[in-house]
Biotite code that builds the C-alpha atoms (Angstrom):
import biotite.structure as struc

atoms = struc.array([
    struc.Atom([0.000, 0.000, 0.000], chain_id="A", res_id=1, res_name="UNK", atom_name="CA", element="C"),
    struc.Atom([1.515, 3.606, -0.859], chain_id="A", res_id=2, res_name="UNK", atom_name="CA", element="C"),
    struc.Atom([-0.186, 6.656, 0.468], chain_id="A", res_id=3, res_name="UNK", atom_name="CA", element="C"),
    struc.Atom([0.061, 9.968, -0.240], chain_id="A", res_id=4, res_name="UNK", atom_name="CA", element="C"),
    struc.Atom([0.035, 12.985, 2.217], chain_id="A", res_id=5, res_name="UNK", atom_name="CA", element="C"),
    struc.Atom([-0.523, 16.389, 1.614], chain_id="A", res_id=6, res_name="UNK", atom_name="CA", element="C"),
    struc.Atom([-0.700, 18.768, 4.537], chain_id="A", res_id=7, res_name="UNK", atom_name="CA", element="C"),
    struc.Atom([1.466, 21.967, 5.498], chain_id="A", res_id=8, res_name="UNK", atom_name="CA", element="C"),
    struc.Atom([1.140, 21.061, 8.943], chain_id="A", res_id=9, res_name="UNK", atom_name="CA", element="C"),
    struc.Atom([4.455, 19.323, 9.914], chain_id="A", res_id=10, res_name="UNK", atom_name="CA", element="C"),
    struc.Atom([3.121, 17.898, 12.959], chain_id="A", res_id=11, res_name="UNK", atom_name="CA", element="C"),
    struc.Atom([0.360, 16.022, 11.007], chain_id="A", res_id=12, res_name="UNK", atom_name="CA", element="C"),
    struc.Atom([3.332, 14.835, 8.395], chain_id="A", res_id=13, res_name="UNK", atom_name="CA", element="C"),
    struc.Atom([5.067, 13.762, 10.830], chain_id="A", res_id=14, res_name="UNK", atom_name="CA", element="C"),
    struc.Atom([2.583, 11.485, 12.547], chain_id="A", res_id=15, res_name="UNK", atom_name="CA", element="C"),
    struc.Atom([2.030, 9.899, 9.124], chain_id="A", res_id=16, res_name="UNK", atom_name="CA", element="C"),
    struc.Atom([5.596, 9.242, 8.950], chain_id="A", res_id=17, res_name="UNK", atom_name="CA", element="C"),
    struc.Atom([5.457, 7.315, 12.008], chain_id="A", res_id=18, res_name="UNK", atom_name="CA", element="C"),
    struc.Atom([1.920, 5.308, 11.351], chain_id="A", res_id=19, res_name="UNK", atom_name="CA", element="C"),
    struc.Atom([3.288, 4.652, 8.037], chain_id="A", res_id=20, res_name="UNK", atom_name="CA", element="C"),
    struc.Atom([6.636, 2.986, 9.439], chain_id="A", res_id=21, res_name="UNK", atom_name="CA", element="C"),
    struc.Atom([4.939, 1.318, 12.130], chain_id="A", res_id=22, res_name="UNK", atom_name="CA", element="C"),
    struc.Atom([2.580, -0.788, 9.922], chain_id="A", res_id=23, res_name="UNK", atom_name="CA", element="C"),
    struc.Atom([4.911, -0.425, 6.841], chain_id="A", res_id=24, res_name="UNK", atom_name="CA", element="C"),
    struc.Atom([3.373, 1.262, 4.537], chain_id="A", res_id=25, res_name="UNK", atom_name="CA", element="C"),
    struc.Atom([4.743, 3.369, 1.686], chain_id="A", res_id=26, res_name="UNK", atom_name="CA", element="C"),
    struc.Atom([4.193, 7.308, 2.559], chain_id="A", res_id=27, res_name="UNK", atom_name="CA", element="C"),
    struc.Atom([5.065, 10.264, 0.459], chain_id="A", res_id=28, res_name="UNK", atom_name="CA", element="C"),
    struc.Atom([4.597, 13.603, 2.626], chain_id="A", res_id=29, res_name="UNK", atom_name="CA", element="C"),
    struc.Atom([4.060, 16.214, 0.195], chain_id="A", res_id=30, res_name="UNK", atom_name="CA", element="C"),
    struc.Atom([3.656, 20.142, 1.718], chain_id="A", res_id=31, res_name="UNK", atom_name="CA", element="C"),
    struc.Atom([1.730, 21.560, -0.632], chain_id="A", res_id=32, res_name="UNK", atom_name="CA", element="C"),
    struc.Atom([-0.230, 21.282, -3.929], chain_id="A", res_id=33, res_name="UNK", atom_name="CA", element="C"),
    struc.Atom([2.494, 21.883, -6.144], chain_id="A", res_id=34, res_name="UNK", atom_name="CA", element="C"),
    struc.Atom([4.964, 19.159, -4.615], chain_id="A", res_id=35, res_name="UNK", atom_name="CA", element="C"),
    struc.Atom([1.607, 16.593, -4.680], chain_id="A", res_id=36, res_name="UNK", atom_name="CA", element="C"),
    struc.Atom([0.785, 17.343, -8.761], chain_id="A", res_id=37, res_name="UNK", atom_name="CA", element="C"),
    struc.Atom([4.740, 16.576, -9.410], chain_id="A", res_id=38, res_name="UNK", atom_name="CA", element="C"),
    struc.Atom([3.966, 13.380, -7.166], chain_id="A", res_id=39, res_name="UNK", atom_name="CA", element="C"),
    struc.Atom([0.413, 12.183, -8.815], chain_id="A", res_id=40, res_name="UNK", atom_name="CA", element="C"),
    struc.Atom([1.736, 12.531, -11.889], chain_id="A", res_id=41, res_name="UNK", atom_name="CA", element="C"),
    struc.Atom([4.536, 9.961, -11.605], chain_id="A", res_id=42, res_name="UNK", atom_name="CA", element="C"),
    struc.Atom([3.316, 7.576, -9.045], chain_id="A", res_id=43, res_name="UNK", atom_name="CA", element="C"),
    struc.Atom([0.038, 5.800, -8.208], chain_id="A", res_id=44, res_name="UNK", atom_name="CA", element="C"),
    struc.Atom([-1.341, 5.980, -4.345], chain_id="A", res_id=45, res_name="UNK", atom_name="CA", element="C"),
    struc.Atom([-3.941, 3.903, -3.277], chain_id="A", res_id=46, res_name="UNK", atom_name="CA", element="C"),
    struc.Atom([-5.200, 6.716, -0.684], chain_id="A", res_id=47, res_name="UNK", atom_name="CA", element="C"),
    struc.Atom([-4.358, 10.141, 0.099], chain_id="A", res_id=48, res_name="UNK", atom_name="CA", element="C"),
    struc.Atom([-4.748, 12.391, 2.940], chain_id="A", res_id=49, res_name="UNK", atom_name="CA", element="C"),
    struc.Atom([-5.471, 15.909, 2.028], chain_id="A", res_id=50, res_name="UNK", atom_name="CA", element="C"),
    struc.Atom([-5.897, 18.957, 4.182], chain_id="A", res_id=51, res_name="UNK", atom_name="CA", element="C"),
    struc.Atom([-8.513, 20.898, 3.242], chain_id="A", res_id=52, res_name="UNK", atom_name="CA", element="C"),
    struc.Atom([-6.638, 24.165, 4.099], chain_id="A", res_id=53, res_name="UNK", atom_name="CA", element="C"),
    struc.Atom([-3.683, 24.281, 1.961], chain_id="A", res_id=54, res_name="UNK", atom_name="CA", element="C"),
    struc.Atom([-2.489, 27.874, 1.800], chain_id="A", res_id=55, res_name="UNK", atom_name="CA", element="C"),
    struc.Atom([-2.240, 28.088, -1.432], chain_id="A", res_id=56, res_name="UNK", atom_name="CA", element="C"),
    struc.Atom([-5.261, 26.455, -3.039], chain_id="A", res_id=57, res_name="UNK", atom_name="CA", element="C"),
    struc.Atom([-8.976, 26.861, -1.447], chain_id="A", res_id=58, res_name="UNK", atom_name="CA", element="C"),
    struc.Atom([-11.335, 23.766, -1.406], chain_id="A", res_id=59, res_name="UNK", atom_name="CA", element="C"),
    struc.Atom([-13.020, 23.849, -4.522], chain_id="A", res_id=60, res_name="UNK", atom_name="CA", element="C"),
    struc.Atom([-9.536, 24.394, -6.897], chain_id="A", res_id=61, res_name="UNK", atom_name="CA", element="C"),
    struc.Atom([-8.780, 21.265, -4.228], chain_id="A", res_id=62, res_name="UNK", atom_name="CA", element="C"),
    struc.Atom([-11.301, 18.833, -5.052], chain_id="A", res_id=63, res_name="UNK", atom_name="CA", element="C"),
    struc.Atom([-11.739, 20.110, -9.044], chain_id="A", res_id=64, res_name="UNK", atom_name="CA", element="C"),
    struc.Atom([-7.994, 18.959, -9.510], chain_id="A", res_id=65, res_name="UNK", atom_name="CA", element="C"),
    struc.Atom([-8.758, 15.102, -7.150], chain_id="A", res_id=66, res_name="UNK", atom_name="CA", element="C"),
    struc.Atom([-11.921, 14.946, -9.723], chain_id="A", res_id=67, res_name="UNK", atom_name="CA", element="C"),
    struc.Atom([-9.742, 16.104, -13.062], chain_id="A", res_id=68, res_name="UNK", atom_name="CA", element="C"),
    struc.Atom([-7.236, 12.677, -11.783], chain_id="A", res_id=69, res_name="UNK", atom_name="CA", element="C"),
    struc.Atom([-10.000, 11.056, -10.809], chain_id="A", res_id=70, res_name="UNK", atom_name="CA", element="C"),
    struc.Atom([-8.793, 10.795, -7.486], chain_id="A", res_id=71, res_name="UNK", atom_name="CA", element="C"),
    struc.Atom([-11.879, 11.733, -4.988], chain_id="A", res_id=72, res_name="UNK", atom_name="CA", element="C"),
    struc.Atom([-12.052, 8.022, -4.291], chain_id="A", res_id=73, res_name="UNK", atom_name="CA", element="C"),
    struc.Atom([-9.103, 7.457, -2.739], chain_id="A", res_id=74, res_name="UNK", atom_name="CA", element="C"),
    struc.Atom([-9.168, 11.477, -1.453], chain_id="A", res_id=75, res_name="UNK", atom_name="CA", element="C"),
    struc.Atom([-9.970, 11.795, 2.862], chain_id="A", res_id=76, res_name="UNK", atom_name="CA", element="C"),
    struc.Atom([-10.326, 15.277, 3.262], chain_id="A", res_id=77, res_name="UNK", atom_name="CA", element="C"),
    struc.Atom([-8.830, 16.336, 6.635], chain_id="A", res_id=78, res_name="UNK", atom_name="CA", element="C"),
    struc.Atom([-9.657, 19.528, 8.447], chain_id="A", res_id=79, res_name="UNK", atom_name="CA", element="C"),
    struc.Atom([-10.416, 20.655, 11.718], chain_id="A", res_id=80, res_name="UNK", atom_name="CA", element="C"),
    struc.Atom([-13.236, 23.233, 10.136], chain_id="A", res_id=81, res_name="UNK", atom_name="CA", element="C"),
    struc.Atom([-15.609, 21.127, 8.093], chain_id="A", res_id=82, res_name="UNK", atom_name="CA", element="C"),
    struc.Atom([-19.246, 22.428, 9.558], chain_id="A", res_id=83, res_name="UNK", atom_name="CA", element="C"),
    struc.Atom([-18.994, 25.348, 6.570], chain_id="A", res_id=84, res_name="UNK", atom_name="CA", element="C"),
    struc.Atom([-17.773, 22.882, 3.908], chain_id="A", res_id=85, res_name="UNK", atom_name="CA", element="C"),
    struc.Atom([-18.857, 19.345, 4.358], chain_id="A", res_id=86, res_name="UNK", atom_name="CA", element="C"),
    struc.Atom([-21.801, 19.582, 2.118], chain_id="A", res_id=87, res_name="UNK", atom_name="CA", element="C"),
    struc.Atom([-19.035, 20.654, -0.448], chain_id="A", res_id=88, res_name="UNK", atom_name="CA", element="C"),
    struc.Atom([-16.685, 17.998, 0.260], chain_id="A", res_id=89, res_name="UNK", atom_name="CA", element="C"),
    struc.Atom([-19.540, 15.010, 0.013], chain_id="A", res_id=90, res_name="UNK", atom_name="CA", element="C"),
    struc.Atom([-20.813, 16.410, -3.413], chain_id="A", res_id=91, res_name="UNK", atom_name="CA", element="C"),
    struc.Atom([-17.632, 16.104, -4.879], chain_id="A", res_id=92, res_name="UNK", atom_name="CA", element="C"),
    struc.Atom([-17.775, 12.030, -3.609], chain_id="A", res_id=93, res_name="UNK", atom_name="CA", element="C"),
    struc.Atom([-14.174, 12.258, -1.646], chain_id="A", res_id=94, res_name="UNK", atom_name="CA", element="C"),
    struc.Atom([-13.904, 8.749, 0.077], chain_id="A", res_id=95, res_name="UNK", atom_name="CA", element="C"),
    struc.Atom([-14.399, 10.416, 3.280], chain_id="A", res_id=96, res_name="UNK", atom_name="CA", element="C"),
    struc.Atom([-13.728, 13.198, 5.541], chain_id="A", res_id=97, res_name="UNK", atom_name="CA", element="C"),
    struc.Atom([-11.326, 13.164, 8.943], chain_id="A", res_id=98, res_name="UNK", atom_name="CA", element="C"),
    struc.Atom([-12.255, 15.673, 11.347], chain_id="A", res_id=99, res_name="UNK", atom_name="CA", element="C"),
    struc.Atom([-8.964, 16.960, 13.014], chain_id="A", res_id=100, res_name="UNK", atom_name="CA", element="C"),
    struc.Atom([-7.660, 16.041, 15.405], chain_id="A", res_id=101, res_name="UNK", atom_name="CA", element="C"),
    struc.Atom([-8.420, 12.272, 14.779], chain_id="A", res_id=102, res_name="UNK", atom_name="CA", element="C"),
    struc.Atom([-6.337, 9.387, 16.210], chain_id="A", res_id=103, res_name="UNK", atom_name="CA", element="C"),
    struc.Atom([-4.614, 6.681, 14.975], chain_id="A", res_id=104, res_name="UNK", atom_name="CA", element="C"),
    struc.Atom([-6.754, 4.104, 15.017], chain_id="A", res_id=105, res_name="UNK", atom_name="CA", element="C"),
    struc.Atom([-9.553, 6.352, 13.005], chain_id="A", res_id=106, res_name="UNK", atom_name="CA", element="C"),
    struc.Atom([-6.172, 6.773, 10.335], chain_id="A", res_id=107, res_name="UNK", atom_name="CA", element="C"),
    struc.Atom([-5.632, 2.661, 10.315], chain_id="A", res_id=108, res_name="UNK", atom_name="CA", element="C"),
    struc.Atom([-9.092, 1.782, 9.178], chain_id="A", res_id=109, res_name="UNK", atom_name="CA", element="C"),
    struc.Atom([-8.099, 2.954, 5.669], chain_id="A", res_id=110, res_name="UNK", atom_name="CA", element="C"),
    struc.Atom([-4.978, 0.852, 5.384], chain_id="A", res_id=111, res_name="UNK", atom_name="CA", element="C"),
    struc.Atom([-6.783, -2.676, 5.118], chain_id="A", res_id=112, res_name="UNK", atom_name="CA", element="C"),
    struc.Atom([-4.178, -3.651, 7.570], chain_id="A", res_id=113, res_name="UNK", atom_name="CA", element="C"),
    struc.Atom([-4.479, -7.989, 7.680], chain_id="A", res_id=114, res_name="UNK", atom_name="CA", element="C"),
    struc.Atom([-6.213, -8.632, 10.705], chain_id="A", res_id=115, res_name="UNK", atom_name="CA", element="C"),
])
């Protein structure tokens, strides 16, 4: 399994880093949108972990480039805001959305870990 991260937050990368090791599974931390297109374009994830509040895109430029790669499902939206935008976020059909902060064991339920 390979997953993809994309959050400015380096707390939040970091904590991938470590669930990611711990169960080994592939993570790329990417810090922004820019670094992630360079990424989807030359690799395949089979989820990724997207803040919704990259500074440098807003939500909707967010989930019109997931949809354009076809991408929204294998996209959970993370964000500690979502009561202005969830309606938003489900239209677009995103796999799902994490509220921040979540813990790990909310993050493991999308690695199909073998029991």
């Amino acid at each position: 399994m390979k997953v993809l991260v994309i959050d400015d937050d380096e707390f939040i990368c970091n904590l991938y880093e470590l669930i990611c090791k711990k169960f080994n599974v592939d993570c790329v931390i990417c810090k922004n949108l820019f670094e992630a297109t360079n990424k989807l374009v030359s690799e395949n994830f089979d989820i990724c972990f997207i803040d919704k509040n990259l500074p440098e895109t807003n939500e909707v430029k967010l989930l019109e480039f997931l949809e354009q790669k076809n991408l929204t499902s294998k996209s959970i939206i993370m964000s500690g805001d979502l009561m202005s935008s969830e309606e938003t976020l489900r239209s677009y059909k995103v796999r799902d959305i994490l509220q921040k902060p979540f813990s790990i064991e909310k993050v493991l339920k999308y690695f199909n870990l073998p029991k």
